[in-house]
N, C-alpha and C positions, 0 to 999 in steps of 0.2 A: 270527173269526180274528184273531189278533195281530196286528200292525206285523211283527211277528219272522219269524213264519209267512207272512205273504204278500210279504216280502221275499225269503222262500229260495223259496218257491214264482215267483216273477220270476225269480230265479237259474236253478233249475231249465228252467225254459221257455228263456229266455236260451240256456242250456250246449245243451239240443235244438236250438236254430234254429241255432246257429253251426254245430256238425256239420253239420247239411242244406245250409245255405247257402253254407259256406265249403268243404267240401273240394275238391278239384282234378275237374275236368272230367274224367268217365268214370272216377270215382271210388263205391263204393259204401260211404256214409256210415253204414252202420247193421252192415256187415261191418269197417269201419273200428271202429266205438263197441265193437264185439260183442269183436273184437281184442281192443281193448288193456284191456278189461275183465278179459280171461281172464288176462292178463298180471298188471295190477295183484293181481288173486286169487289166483293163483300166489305174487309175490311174496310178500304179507302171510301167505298160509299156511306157508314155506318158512320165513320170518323169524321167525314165531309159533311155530313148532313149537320152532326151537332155540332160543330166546330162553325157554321154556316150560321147557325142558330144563335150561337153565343156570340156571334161576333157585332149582328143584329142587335140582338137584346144589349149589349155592354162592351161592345169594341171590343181589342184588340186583349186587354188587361181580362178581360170576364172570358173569353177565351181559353185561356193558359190556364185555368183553370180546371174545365170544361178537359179541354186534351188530357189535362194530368190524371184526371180519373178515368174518363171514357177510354182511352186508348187501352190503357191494359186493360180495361172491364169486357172492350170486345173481343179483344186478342184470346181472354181467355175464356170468355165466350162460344169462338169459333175454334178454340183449338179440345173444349171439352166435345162438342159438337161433332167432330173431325176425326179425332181421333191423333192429328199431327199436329205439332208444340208451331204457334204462331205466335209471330212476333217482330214487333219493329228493332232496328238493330243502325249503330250509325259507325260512322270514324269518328265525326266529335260529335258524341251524344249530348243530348241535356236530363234524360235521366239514366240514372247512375245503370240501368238494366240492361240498359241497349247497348252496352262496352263490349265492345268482340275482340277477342284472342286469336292465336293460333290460326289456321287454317283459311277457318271463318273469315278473319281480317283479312288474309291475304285476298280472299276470294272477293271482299267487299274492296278491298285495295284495285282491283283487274275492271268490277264495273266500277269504279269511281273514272278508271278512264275513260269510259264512253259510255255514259249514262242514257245513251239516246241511243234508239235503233235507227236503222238509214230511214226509216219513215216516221221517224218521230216518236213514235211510241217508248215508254220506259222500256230499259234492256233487262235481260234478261238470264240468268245460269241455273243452270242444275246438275249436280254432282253425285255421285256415290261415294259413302264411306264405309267401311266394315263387310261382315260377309254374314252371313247363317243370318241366326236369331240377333245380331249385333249390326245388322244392315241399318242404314241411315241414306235417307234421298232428301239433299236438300233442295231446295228450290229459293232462289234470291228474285225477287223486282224493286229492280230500282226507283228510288223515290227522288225524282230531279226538282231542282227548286224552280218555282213558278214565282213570276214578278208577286201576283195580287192571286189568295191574300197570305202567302206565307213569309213574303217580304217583312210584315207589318212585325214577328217575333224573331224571325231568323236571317232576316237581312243584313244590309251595312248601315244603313242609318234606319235606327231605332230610336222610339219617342223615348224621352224622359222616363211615364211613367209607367210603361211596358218594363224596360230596363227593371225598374222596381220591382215589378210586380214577380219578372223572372228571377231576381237573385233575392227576395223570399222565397220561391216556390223552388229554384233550384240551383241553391247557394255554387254547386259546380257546375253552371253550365258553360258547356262549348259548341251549344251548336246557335252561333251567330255569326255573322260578314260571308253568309253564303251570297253570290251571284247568282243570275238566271242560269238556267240550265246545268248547274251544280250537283253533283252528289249531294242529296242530303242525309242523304239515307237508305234505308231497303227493309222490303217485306222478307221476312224468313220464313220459311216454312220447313219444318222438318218431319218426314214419314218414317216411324217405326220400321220395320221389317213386320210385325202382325196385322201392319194398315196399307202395305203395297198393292194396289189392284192387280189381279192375277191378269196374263196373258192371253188374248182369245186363243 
C-alpha cells in the first residue's frame, strides 16, 4: 500500500469516528451520515444533468452560465426542502459564496489532502459543533476534479473564449489550473440541532 493510500485510508477511518463520536447526544449518527449523503447525491446529479445539458446545447461558455444560477437555485432548493443549509464551498472559489473561513477552512484544508477514499470514491468528514439548541453537524464531500468535462472551465488550459466568458461572469475567479483528482471543492451540509434525527 502507498503512503498516498493509507493516508486516505486514516482519513477515511478519521471522517467514520468523528460522526460516531461527535454528533449530539441522542443523535443517530449513521441516519445523520445516510442524510446528508442523499442530499449531497441529489445535488451533484441535479447539477450534472443541466450542466450536461448546456454543454450540449452551447459548450463549454453556455455552461458557466447554466452553473452560475442552477447551482445556488438547487442548493437552496434542497436545503429549504431539508431543513439543513446546503452548499457548495471551495479553497479557490469562483463565486464569491463558497469563501470558507475559520474552522470550515481548516476542515476543507484536511480533505484537500486526500480527496479520494482508498476506493476511489469522494472523501468524506463530519463534525460536531456547539451543544443544546446551538448544536451544528456538519457534513463535507469532496468534489475532486475530473479530466472531462470540468477541465474544459477549471482546468490548466482553458480556451480563449471560456476565459472570457468567466471573467464577465466572475471578475474574481480562482478556481482555475486544477489537475485530475484535485480538490475542487466540497458539498456542505449543515444540521441545525431542531433537524438532528433522534437515536433508535
Amino acid at each position: 500500500m502507498t503512503k498516498r493510500r493509507r493516508a486516505a485510508g486514516s482519513l477515511a477511518a478519521g471522517a467514520t469516528l468523528l460522526v460516531t463520536a461527535c454528533a449530539t447526544p441522542g443523535t443517530d449518527a449513521a441516519a445523520l451520515s445516510a442524510r446528508s449523503a442523499i442530499l449531497a447525491d441529489r445535488f451533484q446529479a441535479e447539477l450534472q444533468g443541466q450542466l450536461m445539458a448546456a454543454m450540449q446545447a452551447g459548450g463549454p461558455e453556455g455552461a458557466i452560465a447554466v452553473c452560475q444560477q442552477a447551482a445556488p437555485a438547487i442548493a437552496e432548493s434542497l436545503s429549504a426542502e431539508s431543513g439543513a443549509q446546503v452548499r457548495r464551498i471551495a479553497l479557490k472559489e469562483r463565486n464569491p459564496a463558497a469563501r470558507t473561513e475559520g474552522d470550515l477552512r481548516t476542515r476543507l484544508e484536511q480533505l484537500a489532502a486526500n480527496p479520494l477514499s482508498p476506493d476511489g470514491m469522494p472523501a468524506t468528514m463530519t463534525w460536531t459543533e456547539g451543544t443544546g439548541r446551538k448544536a451544528r453537524v456538519h457534513y463535507l464531500r469532496a468534489i475532486p476534479m475530473k479530466a472531462q468535462p470540468c477541465a474544459a472551465c477549471h482546468g490548466t488550459s482553458i480556451a480563449p473564449a471560456v476565459q472570457a466568458r468567466l471573467a464577465e461572469l466572475y471578475p474574481d475567479d480562482k478556481a482555475t489550473g486544477f489537475k485530475p483528482g484535485e480538490l475542487r471543492g466540497a458539498i456542505a451540509i449543515t444540521w441545525p440541532a431542531g433537524k438532528l434525527p433522534p437515536a433508535n
